[in-house]
Phi, psi and omega in degrees: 000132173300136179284152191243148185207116179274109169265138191227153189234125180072328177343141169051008178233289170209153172051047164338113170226196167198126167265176162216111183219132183256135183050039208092318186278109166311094196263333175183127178245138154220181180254159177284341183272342176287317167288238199018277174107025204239106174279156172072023183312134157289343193252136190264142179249170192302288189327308194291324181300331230280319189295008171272319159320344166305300195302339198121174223237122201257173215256318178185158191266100187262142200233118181263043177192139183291118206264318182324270186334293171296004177264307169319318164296296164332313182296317187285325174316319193084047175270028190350315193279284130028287246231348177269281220296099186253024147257359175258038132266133193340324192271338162283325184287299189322349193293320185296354180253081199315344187292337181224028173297108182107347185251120192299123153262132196262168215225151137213159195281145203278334166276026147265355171274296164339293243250294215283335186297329184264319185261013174262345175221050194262308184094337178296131165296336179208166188183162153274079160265133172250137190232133185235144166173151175313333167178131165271251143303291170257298182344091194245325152246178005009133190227135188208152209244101174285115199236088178099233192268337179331145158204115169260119165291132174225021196189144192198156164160125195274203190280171334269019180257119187205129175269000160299305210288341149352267200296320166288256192009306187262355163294312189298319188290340180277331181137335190244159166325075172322076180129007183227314192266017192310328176282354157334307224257341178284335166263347160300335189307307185285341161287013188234173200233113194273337193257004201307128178298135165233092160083037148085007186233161147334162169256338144359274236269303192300330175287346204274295186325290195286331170290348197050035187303134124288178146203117162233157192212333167339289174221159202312318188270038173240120167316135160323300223207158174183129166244154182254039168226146159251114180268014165284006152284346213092157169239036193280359184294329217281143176034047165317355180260008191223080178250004172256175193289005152262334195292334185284313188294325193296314167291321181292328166287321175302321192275020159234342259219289155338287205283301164355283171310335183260322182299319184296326174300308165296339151259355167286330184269338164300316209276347178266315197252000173216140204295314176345145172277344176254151148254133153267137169247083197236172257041189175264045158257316206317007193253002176286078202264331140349295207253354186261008166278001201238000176238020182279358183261022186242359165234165159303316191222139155227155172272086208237076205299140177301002179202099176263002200262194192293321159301317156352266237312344174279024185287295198318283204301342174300328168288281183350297203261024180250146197274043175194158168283151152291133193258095167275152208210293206199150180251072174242085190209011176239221185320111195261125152277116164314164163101181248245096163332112227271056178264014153302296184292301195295332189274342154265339159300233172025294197305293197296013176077027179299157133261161195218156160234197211216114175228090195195121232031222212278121160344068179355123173274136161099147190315332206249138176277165187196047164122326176267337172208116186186136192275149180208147164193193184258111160347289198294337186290122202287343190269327219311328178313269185333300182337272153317286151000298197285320189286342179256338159068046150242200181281134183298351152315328173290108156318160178250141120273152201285104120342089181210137163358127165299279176330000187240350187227031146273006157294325205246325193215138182277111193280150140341127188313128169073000179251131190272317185217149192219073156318336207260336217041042151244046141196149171281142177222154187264137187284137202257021175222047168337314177279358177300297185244080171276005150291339185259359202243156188248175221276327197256017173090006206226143178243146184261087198299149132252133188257142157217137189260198195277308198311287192300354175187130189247338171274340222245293181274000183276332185283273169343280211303317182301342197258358181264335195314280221299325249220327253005016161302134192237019169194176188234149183293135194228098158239158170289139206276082154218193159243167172317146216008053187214137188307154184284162192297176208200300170253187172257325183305282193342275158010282171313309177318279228266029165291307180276353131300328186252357176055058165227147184270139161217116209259131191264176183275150169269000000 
């Protein structure tokens, strides 16, 4: 008989999540903040277990990080109040939940939950996973050599030199939100000038300068990366003289430019210790679809799991204790609206230049929509940005993506080296008609593409193809059915909320 294995992911740290998987089989993943409404929630709730429990009864309880371990780094750290609080360890926090009374819980350490979340649903016999993310216990990299059923650690390096906690430092010095807007800052990236002279140097080369970034890659046993700040405090101290909103776009560009040099470095160093054509890429940098379009020519494959951060990780530790690999299918793994996909009701909203959204069937595992809970309109439309933007309550700078045909979109946009089709929106590509879709293309020319097949959503491409019949357009604008800092719709009352708050139509299945 197959073991059921509850996983749970991100808890008590950020983004709460939980799979349920029998034998192998993804029976379900969600976040915890879609049940909430709270984003980006640490904490896991009742509504999210019970509807994982619908899936089966589980067998044990997978914890995706060693709580002992990570306490111990708090005590060097000084985190004191952190390292006294002994009701957020696992087996005590779970008391509250009668639903899981009674179910043994196991440990994995949190970059082996990252490296197994990625390379068990990779589909590869063999691969180079690198896991980048701001901190486990100790861990802030990994390089690990995946063979078969195998998963080997051969490269490691701890706090506090971490190039996450980098980019969040310098997400916080911009102005935004640590540990939530980095993709903020990575689309500010583009407004900016990375080389811009400061003080007689590139602003590159001067945050590299004042951080102390070392980087070696020669040999194996040399730390990558090193900074002489432990930047889990922050940098808001750095260039106090550079406050207006170019200077901000100006830090942002340098601060991906960077992070940029080091991901190539770090690869250079995967690429040293484990022989493979493939990659897997995971932690929360890997959501970095920018800079992960700029390494795809150094494998044959890369791999980007859709939710590579800390919620993932309950696919991976759920694999630890499952009598099987994981068979991935599809990341469609949460919260099911029943019915029939609207692709009538939506493809005449769209005709009629509306935007409208789209709420229906199983729920996107991982931050970005991709079709089920999704804001949509017609690409070509010249106000639709601004539109939407006001309807999303962000910033007018911020670009949409392009939703499109697989078979259609090396017509319109020049993909990455090696890259054929990108389901997931984890890389950018430059659009080669801007002035066409000035909803989907970004300042700098670039769009964060979804190719969609019959296999991979099959109502989803049925929708495209019925919206090129009419248009010869072979795609639609694709955001997350939410507003800025609010979890994405999840059920139809949600659905129904933010119909009658933002006066969009959201046509749910029928």
């Amino acid at each position: 008989m197959n073991t059921t294995v509850l996983g749970i992911g991100g808890a008590l740290n950020h983004d709460a999540a939980i799979s349920l998987i029998t034998g192998g089989d993804i029976k379900f993943a969600g976040h915890a903040e879609r049940y909430s409404k709270i984003k980006n929630d640490p904490k896991l709730n009742k509504a999210l277990i019970q509807d994982a429990l619908q899936y089966g009864t589980p067998d044990v309880i997978a914890w995706y990080e060693d709580p002992w371990k990570k306490k111990r780094r708090q005590l060097s750290a000084g985190q004191y109040s952190e390292v006294l609080n002994m009701d957020e360890l696992p087996k005590r926090y779970l008391k509250q939940f009668p639903e899981l009374k009674g179910i043994p819980v196991e440990y994995a350490t949190h970059h082996y939950s990252h490296a197994a979340s990625g390379y068990f649903t990779s589909g590869f016999d063999d691969a180079a996973v690198v896991v980048i993310d701001s901190i486990g216990e100790y861990e802030t990299l990994t390089i690990w050599e995946g063979s078969g059923p195998n998963l080997t650690q051969v490269y490691t390096q701890g706090y506090p030199h971490s190039l996450g906690l980098f980019y969040s430092a310098m997400t916080q010095r911009l102005g935004l939100k640590a540990q939530e807007d980095e993709y903020i800052l990575m689309g500010m990236a583009a407004y900016g000038n990375p080389e811009r002279n400061y003080r007689r140097l590139p602003l590159y080369m001067q945050i590299m300068d004042r951080l102390g970034i070392h980087m070696y890659a020669k040999e194996w046993n040399h730390d990558v990366i090193s900074f002489k700040e432990n930047l889990h405090r922050g940098c808001n101290w750095l260039f106090p003289d550079l406050t207006t909103e170019q200077d901000m776009f100006d830090l942002a560009a340098a601060t991906q430019l960077v992070y940029e040099i080091m991901l190539g470095r770090i690869l250079k160093l995967s690429k040293q210790l484990v022989s493979s054509k493939n990659l897997v890429l995971m932690g929360g940098c890997a959501l970095n679809c920018s800079a992960n379009s700029r390494i795809t020519d150094k494998y044959k494959d890369v791999w980007i799991m859709p939710n590579p951060g800390d919620a993932g990780s309950c696919i991976g530790v759920a694999q630890k204790y499952s009598d099987e690999i994981l068979n991935w299918q599809t990341p469609y793994l949460g919260y099911n609206i029943d019915g029939e996909y609207p692709v009538e009701q939506v493809l005449e909203s769209v005709l009629a230049g509306d935007i409208c959204g789209i709420a229906s069937g199983r729920a996107e595992f991982g931050p970005r929509a991709l079709g089920n809970r999704t804001l949509t309109s017609d690409p070509r439309g010249p106000g639709v940005k601004d539109k939407m933007n006001e309807i999303k309550n962000r910033q007018k700078f911020r670009p949409f993506a392009p939703m499109i045909m697989e078979e259609d979109v090396h017509e319109f946009f020049d993909m990455p080296v090696n890259v054929q089709q990108s389901p997931y929106m984890q890389f950018v590509a430059k659009c080669k008609f801007p002035k066409e879709f000035p909803a989907i293309v970004h300042v700098d020319g670039t769009s964060r593409v979804q190719t969609v097949n019959k296999i991979q959503h099959p109502d989803l491409y049925e929708l495209l193809a019925s919206f090129k019949a009419e248009t010869g357009c072979p795609m639609l604008v694709n955001t997350s059915l939410n507003i800025k800092g609010k979890p994405m719709v999840n059920d139809v009352q949600d659905a129904v909320d933010f119909s009658k708050h933002y006066d969009v139509k959201v046509f749910t299945s029928v």
